[in-house]
C-alpha positions in Angstrom: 90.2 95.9 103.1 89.9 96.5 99.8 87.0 96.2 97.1 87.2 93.7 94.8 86.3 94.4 91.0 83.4 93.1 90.4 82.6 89.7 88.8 80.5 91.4 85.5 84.4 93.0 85.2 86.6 90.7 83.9 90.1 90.6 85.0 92.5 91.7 82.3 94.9 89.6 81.2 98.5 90.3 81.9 101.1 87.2 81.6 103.9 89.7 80.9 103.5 91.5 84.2 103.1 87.9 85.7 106.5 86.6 84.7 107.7 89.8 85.3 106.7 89.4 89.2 108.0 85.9 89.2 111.5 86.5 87.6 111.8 89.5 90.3 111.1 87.1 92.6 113.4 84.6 91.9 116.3 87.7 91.7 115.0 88.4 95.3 115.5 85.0 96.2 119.0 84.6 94.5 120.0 87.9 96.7 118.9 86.4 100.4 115.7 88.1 100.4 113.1 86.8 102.6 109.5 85.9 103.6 109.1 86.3 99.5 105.0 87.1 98.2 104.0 87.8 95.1 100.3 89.2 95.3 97.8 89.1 91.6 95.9 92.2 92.9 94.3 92.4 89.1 90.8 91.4 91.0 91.5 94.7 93.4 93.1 97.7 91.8 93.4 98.8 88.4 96.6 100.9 89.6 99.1 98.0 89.2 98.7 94.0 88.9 101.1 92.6 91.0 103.3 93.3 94.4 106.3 91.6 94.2 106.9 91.9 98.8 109.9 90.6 100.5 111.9 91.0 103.5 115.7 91.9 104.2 118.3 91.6 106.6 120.3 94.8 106.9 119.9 98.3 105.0 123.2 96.7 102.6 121.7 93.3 101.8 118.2 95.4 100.8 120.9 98.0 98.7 122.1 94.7 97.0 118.6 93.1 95.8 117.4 96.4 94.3 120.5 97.0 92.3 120.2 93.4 91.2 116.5 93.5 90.5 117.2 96.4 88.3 120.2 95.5 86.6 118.2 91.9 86.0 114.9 93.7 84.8 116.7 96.3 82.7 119.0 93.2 81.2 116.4 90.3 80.7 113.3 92.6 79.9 114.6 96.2 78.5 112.1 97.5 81.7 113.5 100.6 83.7 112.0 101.6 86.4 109.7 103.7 86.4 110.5 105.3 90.0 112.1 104.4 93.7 111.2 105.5 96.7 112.7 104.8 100.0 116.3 104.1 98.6 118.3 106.0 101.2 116.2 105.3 104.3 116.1 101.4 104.0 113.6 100.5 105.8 110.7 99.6 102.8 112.4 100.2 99.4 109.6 100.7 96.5 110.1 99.8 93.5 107.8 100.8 90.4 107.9 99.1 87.0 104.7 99.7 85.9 102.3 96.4 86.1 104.4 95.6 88.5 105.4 96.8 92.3 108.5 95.8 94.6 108.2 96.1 97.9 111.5 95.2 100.3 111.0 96.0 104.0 113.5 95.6 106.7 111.6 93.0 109.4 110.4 96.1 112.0 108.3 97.9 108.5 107.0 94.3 107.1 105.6 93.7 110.3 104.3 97.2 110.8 102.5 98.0 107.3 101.6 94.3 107.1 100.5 94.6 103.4 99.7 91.2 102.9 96.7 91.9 105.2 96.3 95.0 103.6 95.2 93.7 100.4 93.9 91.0 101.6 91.1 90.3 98.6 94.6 89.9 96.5 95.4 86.3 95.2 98.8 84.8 96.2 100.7 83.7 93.8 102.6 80.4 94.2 106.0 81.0 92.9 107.6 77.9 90.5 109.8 75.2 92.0 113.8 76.6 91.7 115.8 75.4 88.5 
């Protein structure tokens, strides 16, 4: 598990990176993605404040959400990324934008890195009713 920051720290505030994580989400969910979490880990790490996790179907449907979660960031919020990892291997895609972190896993590597558990002391945030 992780360490949470202490209570005497106080959590910075961060409502760009929030709607940040929730508009990815909503791309995600637009694209077929999956088993969709967004995790606040502002309380855990000062690395990054929120995972944006999902899950996808086939190593094409995973291409298709990060090309659309870029194209949508870059359009809608001027944000490139600020790295990729995992790409041409499909099986967990990363994507950085700073504040906040992508994460799409086929089903086998969700399962098997189970980050949710990993970061545990992370609060989940409950993504807004659909438009």
């Amino acid at each position: 598990m992780t360490e949470p920051i202490s209570d005497s720290e106080s959590i910075r505030e961060n409502a760009r990176g929030h709607d940040l994580a929730i508009a990815i989400a909503r791309v995600i969910e637009e694209t077929r993605g999956k088993d969709i979490r967004v995790l606040d880990l502002r309380s855990v790490t000062e690395v990054f404040d929120y995972f944006v996790i999902a899950t996808g179907s086939s190593r094409r449907q995973m291409h298709a959400v990060s090309d659309e979660i870029e194209r949508i960031v870059k359009a809608n919020w001027g944000d490139e990324k600020r790295g990729i990892e995992g790409y041409n291997e499909s099986r967990w895609i990363v994507l950085d934008y700073g504040d906040v972190v992508v994460q799409l896993f086929d089903s086998d590597s969700r399962d098997y890195w189970d980050l949710e558990h990993l970061w545990g002391d992370a609060k989940r945030v409950k993504l807004p009713a659909s438009d």
